[in-house]
RODO-2510 file (C-alpha; in nm, 4 decimals, decimal comma):
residues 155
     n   res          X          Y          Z
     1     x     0,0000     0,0000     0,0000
     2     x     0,2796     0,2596     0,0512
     3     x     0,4657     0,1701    -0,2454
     4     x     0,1607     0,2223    -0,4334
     5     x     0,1626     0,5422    -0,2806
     6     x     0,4694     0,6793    -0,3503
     7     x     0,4543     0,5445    -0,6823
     8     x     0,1615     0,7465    -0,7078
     9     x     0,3002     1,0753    -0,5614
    10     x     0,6441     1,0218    -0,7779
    11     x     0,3869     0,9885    -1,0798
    12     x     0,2032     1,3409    -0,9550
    13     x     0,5264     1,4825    -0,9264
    14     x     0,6930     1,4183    -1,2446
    15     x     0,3212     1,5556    -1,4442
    16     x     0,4080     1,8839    -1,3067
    17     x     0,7956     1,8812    -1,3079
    18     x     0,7547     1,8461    -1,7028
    19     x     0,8571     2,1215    -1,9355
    20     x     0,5050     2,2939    -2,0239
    21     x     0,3747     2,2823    -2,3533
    22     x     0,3911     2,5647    -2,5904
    23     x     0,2143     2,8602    -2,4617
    24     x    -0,0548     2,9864    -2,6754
    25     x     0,1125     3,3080    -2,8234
    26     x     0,3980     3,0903    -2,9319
    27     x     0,1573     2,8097    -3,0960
    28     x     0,1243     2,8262    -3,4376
    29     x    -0,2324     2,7142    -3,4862
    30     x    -0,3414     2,9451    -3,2264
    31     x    -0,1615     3,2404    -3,4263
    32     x    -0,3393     3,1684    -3,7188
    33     x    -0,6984     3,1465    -3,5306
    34     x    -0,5686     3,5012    -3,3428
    35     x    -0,5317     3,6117    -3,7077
    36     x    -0,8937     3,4745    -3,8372
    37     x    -1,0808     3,6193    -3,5549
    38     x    -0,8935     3,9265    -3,6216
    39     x    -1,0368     3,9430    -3,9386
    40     x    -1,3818     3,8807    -3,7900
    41     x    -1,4150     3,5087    -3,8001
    42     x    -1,6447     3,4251    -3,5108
    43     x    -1,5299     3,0540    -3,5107
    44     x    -1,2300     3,1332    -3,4703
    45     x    -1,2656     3,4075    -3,1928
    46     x    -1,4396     3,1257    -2,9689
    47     x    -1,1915     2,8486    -3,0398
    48     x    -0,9242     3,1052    -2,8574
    49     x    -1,2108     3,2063    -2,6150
    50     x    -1,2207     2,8127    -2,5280
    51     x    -0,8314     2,7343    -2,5127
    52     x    -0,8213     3,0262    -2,2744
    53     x    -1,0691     2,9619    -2,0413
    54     x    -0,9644     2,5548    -2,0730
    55     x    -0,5859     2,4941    -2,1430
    56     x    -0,4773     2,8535    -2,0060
    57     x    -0,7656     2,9210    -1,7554
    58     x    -0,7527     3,2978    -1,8073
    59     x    -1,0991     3,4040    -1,8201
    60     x    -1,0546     3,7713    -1,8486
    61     x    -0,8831     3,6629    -2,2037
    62     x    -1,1588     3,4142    -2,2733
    63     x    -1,4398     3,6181    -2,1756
    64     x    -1,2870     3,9142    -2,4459
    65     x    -1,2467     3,6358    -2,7343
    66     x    -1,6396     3,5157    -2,6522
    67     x    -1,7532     3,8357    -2,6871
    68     x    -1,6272     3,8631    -2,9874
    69     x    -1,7439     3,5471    -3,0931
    70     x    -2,1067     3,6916    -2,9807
    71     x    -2,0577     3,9702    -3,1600
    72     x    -1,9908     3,7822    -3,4827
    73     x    -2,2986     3,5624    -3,4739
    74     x    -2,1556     3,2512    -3,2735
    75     x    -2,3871     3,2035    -3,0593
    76     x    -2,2238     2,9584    -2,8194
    77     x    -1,9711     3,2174    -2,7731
    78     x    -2,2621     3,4436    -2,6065
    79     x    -2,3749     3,1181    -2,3747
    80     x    -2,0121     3,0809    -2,2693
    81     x    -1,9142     3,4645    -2,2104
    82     x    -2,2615     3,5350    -2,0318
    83     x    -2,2020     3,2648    -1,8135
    84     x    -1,8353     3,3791    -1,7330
    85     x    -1,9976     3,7653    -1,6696
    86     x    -2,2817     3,5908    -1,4187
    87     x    -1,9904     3,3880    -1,2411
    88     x    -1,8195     3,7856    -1,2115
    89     x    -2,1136     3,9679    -1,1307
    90     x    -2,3895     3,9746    -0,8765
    91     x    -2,7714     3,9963    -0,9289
    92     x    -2,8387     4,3991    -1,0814
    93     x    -2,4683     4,4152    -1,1540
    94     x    -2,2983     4,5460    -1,4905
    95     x    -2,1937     4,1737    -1,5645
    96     x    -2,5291     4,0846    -1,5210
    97     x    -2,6740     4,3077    -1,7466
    98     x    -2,3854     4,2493    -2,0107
    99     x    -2,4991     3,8665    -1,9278
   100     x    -2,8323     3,9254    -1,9964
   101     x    -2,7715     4,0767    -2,2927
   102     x    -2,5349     3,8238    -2,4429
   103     x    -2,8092     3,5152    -2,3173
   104     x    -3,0747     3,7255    -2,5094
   105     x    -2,8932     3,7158    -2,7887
   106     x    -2,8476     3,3548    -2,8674
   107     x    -3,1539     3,2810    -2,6400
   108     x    -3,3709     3,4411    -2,9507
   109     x    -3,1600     3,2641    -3,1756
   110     x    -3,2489     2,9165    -3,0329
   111     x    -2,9838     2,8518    -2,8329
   112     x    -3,1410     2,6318    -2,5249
   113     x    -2,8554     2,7036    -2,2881
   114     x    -2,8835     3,0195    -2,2918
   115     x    -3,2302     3,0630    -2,2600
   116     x    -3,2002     2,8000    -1,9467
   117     x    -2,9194     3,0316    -1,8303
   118     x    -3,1831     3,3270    -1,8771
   119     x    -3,3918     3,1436    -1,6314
   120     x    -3,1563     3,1401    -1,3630
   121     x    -2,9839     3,4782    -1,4132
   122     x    -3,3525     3,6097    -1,3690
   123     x    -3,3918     3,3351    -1,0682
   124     x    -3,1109     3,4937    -0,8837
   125     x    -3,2302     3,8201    -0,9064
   126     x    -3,5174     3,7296    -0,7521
   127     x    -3,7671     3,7277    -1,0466
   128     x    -3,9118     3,4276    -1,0764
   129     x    -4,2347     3,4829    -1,3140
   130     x    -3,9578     3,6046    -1,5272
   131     x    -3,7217     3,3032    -1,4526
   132     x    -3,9993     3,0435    -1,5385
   133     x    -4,0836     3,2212    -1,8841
   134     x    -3,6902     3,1346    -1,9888
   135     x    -3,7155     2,7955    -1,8063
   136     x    -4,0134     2,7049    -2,0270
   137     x    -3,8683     2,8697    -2,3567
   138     x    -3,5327     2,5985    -2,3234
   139     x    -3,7543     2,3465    -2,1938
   140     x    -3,9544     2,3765    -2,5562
   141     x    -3,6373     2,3889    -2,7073
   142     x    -3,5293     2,0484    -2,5397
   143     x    -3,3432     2,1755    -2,2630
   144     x    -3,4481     1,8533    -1,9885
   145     x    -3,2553     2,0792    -1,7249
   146     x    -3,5071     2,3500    -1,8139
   147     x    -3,8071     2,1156    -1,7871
   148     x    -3,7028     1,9811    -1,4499
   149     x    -3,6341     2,3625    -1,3014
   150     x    -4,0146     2,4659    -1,4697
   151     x    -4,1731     2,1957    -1,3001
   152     x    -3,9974     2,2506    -0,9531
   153     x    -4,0338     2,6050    -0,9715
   154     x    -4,4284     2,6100    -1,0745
   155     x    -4,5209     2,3996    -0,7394
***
């Protein structure tokens, strides 16, 4: 059992001892995505927004490259930076409202998580007729999450 543990710590070690991988201004791929959602590819713009808040986990830089995403028309990119700005903020805050916005956005565009994500933006600011509205809306859309909060909610 303690040989299995030390092999196991030695193992733990040695992951983090490693030389890191290339860092993502000195990747080539991500250069060339850095380049494309320069030139206002919204693909592009959330594939960096996703290595950042993944592989780097800077989500100042990832929240900036899905909101430019959201911007372009990728919608996922407004789910994903709309929940980064509700994880910021608090209920009535800017984030909130920039949230909001953003969850709108692909919400009306028939993006389920973000209209469940509506839901429970509105839920935490206390607004629940408001809340159920976007629980229902994802829960049409297929959103079982939003179905299950609906039903619990409208006891």
């Amino acid at each position: 059992m303690v040989k299995k543990l030390i092999v196991l710590a030695i193992l733990a070690v040695s992951i983090f001892i490693q030389t890191p991988g290339v860092w993502a201004e000195e990747d080539e791929l991500t250069q060339k995505k850095r380049a494309l959602c320069e030139e206002g590819n919204s693909t592009a713009c959330f594939q960096l927004g996703e290595r950042y808040r993944v592989i780097e986990q800077d989500m100042k830089t990832a929240l900036d490259f899905y909101i430019t995403a959201c911007d372009g028309g990728y919608m996922t990119g407004c789910t994903n930076g709309g929940i980064l700005l509700v994880m910021k903020g608090t209920p009535y805050s800017k984030e909130f409202k920039q949230a909001r916005k953003m969850f709108t956005k692909a919400c009306d565009a028939g993006e389920d998580p973000s209209c469940f994500n509506m839901g429970s933006l509105y839920y935490k600011e206390g607004r629940q007729k408001k809340s159920l509205q976007y629980y229902l809306k994802a829960c049409d859309m297929g959103n079982q999450s939003g179905c299950a909060k609906h039903k619990r909610l409208s006891r």
